[in-house]
C-alpha positions as CSV (number, residue, x, y, z in Angstrom):
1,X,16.3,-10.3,-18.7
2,X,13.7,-13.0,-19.6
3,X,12.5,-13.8,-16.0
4,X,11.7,-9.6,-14.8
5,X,8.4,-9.6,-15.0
6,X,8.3,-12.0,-12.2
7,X,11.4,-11.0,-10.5
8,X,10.3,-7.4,-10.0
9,X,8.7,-6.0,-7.0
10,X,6.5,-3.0,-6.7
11,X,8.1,-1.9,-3.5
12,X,11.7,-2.4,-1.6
13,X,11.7,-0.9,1.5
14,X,15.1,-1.3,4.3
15,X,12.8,-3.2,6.7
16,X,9.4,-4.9,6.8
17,X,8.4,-1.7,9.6
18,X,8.8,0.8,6.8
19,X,5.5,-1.3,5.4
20,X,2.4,0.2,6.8
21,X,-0.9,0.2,6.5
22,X,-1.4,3.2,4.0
23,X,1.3,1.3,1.6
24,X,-0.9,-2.2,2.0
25,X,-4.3,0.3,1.2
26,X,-2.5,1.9,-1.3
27,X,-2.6,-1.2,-3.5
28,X,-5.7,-2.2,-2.7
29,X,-4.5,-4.4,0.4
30,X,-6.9,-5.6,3.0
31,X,-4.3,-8.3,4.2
32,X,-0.6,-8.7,3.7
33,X,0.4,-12.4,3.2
34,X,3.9,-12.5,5.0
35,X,6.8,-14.6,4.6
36,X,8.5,-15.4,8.1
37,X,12.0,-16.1,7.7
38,X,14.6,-13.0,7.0
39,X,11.4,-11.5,6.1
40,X,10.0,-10.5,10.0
41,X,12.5,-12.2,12.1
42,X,16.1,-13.9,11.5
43,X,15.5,-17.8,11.2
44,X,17.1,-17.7,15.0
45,X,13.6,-16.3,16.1
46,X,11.2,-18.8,17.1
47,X,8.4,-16.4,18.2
48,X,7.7,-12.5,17.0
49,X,9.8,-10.3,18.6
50,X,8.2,-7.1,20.3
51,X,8.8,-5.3,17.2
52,X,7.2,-7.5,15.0
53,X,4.3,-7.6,17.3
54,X,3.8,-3.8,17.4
55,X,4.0,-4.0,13.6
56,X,1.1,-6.5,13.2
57,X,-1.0,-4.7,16.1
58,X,-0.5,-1.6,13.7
59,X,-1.3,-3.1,11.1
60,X,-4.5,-5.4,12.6
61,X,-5.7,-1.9,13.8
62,X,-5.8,0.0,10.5
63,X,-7.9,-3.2,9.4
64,X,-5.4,-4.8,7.5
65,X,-5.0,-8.7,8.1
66,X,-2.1,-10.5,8.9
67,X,-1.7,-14.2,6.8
68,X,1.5,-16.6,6.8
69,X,2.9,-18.1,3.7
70,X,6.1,-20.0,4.3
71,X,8.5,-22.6,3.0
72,X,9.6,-23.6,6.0
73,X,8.4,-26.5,8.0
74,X,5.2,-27.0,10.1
75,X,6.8,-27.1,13.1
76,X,8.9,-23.9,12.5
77,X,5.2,-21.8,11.3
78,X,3.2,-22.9,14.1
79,X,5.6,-21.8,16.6
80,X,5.9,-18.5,15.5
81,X,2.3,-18.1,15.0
82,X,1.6,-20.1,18.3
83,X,0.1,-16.8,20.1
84,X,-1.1,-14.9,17.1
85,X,-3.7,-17.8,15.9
86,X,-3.1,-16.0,11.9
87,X,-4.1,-17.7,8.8
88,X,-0.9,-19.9,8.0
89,X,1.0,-22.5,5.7
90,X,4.1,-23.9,5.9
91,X,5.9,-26.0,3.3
92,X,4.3,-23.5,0.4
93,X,6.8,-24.5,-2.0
94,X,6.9,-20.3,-3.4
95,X,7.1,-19.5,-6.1
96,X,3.6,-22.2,-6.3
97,X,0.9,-20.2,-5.6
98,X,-1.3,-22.9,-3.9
99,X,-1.1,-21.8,-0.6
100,X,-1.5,-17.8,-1.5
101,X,-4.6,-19.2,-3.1
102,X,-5.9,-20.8,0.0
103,X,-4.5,-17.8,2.4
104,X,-6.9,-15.9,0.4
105,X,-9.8,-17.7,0.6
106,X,-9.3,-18.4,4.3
107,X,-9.4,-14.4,4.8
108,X,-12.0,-13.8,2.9
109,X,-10.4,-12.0,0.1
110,X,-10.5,-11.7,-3.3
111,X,-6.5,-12.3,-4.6
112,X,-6.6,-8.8,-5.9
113,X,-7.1,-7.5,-1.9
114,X,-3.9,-9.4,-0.9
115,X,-0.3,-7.9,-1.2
116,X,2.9,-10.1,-0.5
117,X,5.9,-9.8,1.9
118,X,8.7,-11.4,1.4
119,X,12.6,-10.9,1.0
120,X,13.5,-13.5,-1.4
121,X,12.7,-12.5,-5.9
122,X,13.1,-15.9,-6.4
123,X,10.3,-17.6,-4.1
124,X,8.1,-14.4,-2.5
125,X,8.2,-12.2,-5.3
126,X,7.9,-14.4,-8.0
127,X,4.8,-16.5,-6.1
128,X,3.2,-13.0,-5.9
129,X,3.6,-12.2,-9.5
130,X,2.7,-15.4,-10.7
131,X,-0.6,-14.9,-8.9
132,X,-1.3,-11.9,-9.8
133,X,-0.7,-9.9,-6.5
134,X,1.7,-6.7,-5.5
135,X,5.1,-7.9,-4.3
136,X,7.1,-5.8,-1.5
137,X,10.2,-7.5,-0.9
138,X,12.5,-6.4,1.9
139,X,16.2,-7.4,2.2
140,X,17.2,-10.1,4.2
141,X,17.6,-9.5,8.3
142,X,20.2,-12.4,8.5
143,X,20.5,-14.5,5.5
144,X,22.2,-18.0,5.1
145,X,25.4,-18.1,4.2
146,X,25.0,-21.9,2.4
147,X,26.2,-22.0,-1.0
148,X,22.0,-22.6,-2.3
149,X,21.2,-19.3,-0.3
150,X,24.7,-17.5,-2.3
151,X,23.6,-18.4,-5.1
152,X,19.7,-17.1,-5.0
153,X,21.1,-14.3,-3.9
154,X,23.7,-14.1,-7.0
155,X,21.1,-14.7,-9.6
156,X,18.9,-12.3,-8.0
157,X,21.7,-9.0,-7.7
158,X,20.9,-7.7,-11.5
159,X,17.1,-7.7,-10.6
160,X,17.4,-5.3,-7.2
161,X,19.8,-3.6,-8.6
162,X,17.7,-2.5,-12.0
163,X,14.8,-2.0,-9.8
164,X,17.1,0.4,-7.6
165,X,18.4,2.2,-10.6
166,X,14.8,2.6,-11.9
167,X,13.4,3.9,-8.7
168,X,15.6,6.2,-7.3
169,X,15.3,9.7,-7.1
């Protein structure tokens, strides 16, 4: 499989909660750059919902700060970071690394402090490998049922699968 070494995360957790701060330190995290969509909230979320918003207060607590990297659209990313005033990019075009780049460098960071968050191998993880950053890629809340998300989600099977079969105990 010619494309693993940027289709494999380092972590898969059930749910972006099971992330916390001790995984993120763990790798050297001082801020988690997070992918919005299917990734916090369902794209039917416009805003954080409590949970996610316990989750980043946990998170902003233990020092670790919070960034947003999406593909989506302006409009979509400045709603849902309306009240948290975060370090965020829409339109990132992932798997580019442009806008991790510049997420970094409007923390503060150097790239090798920064971990991804994502739920997609083909656009979060593979950003996140390209740049040189740990991956943790959660499965979808809701996903698309389009025939573009179908397929993503085809092509990337073999690759959570092997990392399943390689990681379990």
């Amino acid at each position: 499989m010619i494309l693993e070494k940027w289709l494999m995360p380092d972590v898969m957790p059930e749910h972006f909660y099971e992330v916390t701060p001790e995984m993120v330190k763990s790798f050297g995290g001082k801020a988690l750059i997070c992918d919005i969509d299917n990734t916090l909230v369902t794209y039917d979320d416009p805003e954080p919902t409590e949970e996610v918003l316990k989750w980043i207060k946990n998170m902003n607590s233990a020092g670790i700060a919070i960034s947003f990297v999406s593909n989506n659209d302006w409009e979509r990313v400045e709603l849902f970071n309306k009240n948290l005033g975060f370090v965020a990019y829409a339109k990132s075009g992932k798997p580019f690394v442009k806008n991790l780049a510049a997420a970094c460098r409007d923390l503060g960071i150097d790239k090798n402090e920064a971990v991804l968050l994502g739920d997609q191998l083909l656009t979060d993880c593979a950003a996140a490998k390209r740049f040189g950053i740990k991956a943790i890629i959660v499965p979808p809340i809701k996903d698309k049922t389009t025939l573009f998300f179908k397929t993503k989600r085809l092509i990337e099977k073999p690759y959570v699968a092997k990392f399943k079969r390689l990681n379990s105990k």
